[in-house]
N, C-alpha and C positions, 0 to 999 in steps of 0.2 A: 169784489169781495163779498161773499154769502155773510149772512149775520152770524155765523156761527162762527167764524173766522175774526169776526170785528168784534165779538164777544172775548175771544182767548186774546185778540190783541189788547183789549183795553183792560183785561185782568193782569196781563203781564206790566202794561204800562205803569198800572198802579200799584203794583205789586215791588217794581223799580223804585218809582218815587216811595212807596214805603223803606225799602231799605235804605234809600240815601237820604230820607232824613234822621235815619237811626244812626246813620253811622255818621251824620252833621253831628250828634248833641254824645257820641260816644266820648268818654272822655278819652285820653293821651296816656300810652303804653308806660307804667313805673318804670323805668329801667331798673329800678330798686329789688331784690327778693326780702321779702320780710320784714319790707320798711315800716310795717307799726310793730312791730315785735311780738304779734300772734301767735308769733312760732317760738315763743323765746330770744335767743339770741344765734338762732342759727343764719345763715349764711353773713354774718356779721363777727369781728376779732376784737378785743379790749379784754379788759379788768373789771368793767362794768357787770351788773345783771339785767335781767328785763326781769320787773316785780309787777304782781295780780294789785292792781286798786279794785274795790266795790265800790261803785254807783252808790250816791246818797237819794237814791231815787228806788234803788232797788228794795228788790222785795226783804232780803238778807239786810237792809241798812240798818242801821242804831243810830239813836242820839250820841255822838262824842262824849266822852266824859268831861266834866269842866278841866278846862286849859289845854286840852286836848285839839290839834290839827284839827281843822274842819277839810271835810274830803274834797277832792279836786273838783269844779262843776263838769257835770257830762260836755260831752263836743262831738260833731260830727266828723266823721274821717275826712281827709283830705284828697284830691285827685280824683286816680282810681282806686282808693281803697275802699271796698263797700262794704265794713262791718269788721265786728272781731266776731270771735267762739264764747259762748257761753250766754249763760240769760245777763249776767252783771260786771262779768269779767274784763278787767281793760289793761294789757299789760303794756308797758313804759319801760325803758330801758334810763335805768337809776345809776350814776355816778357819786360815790363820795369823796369830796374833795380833801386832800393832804397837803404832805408840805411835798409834792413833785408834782407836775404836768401828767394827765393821763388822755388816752386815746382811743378811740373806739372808731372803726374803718369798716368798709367793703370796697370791692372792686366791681365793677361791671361793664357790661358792654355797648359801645357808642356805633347808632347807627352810621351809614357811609356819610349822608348829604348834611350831617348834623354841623348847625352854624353855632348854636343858639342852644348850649344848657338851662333849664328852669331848674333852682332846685327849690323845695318848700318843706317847714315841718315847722314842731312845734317843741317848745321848752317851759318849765316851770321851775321855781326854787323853793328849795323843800326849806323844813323847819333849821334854824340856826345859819340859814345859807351866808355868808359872805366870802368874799374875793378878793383874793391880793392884788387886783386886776384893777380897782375901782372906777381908771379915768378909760381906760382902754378897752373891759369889756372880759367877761368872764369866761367866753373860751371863742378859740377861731374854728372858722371851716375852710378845709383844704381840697382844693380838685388838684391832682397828680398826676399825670402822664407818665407811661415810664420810662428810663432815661434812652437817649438817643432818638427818642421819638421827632425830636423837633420843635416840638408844641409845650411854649412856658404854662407854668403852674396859677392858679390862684391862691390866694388865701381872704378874710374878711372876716376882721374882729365882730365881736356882737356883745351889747352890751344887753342886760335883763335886769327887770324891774321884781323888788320881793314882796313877789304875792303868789298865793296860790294857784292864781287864775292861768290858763294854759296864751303864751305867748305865739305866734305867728310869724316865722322870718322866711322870706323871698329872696334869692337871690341869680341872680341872669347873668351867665358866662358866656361871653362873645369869643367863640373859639376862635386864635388866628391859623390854625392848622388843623392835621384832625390826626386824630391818634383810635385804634381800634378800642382798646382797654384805658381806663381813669379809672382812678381811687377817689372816692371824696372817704375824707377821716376828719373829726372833727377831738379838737387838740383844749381840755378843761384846763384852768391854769392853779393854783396851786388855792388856797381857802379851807373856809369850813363848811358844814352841813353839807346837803344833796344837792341836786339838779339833774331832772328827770326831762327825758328827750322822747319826741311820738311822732311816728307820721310821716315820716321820711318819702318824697316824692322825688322824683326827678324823670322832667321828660325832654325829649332831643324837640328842638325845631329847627325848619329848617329856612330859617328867613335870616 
């Protein structure tokens, strides 16, 4: 082998191990569209809206008036979400609770070898919040298959704590079958004031 040869080989070689360790630290495909609601509330169905917060950090921010909410603290996206639009803009998708259960869903798509759902987001409770719900948790999340699939459902109450502070829930479905399309819908149970939902993640593994 001439140097010129063992030159282009060790450019490629490293040029290899550069890519595989970019795609070691890539994060895990959303299966989600529009799982922080950047987009509003498109490819997502409910009664809910997705509402703009301003950053208390931002340039646009004000002092609260007294007795006034103080604004949510900034967070960093979750997953692969890398960022929303705008210099201050953070939109959340806002439920106000009644006296019925209400839902807000998408469907998507499960890859083939998928064992192993992650799903992960975030919840806060707005001002006046409480739920008829107290011991059992103020609303569940549902993964759906659709009928004659094969493949049972989940469900998992969650319970949240009244503070402003943005909240963190994980949860791992061991699929015993495998179905193309699943719903996850998540079902608020009846109360007062808000609770605001962000971040919606879900990625397939395959372990």
């Amino acid at each position: 082998m001439n140097i010129r040869s063992a030159v282009l080989a060790l450019v490629v070689a490293i040029c290899s191990l550069a890519s595989g360790a970019a795609q070691g630290v890539k994060p895990e495909k959303n299966l989600l569209e529009n799982g922080d609601f950047s987009a509003g509330i498109i490819h997502w169905k409910g009664d809910g809206k997705a509402e703009v917060f301003k950053s208390a950090t931002g340039p646009d921010a004000t002092k609260p008036p007294d007795g006034a909410a103080t604004p949510a603290p900034a967070r960093p996206p979750l997953g692969s979400v890398l960022g929303k639009p705008g210099a201050d803009a953070d939109r959340s998708y806002c439920v106000t609770l009644g006296t019925r259960p209400q839902k807000f869903a998408q469907s998507f798509s499960v890859p083939r070898n998928t064992k192993v759902l992650k799903i992960r987001f975030r919840a806060r409770t707005g001002d006046g919040f409480l739920t008829s719900r107290t011991t059992l948790g103020a609303f569940q999340v549902h993964l759906t298959p659709p009928p004659g699939s094969g493949l049972g459902g989940m469900f998992d109450d969650k319970k949240l704590e009244r503070t402003p502070e943005w909240q963190t829930f994980t949860i791992d479905w061991t699929m015993s079958g495998y179905s193309r399309n699943i719903e996850l819908s998540v079902e608020v149970f009846p109360g007062t004031g808000q609770l605001y939902f962000d971040d919606f993640v879900i990625e397939a593994l395959e372990r």
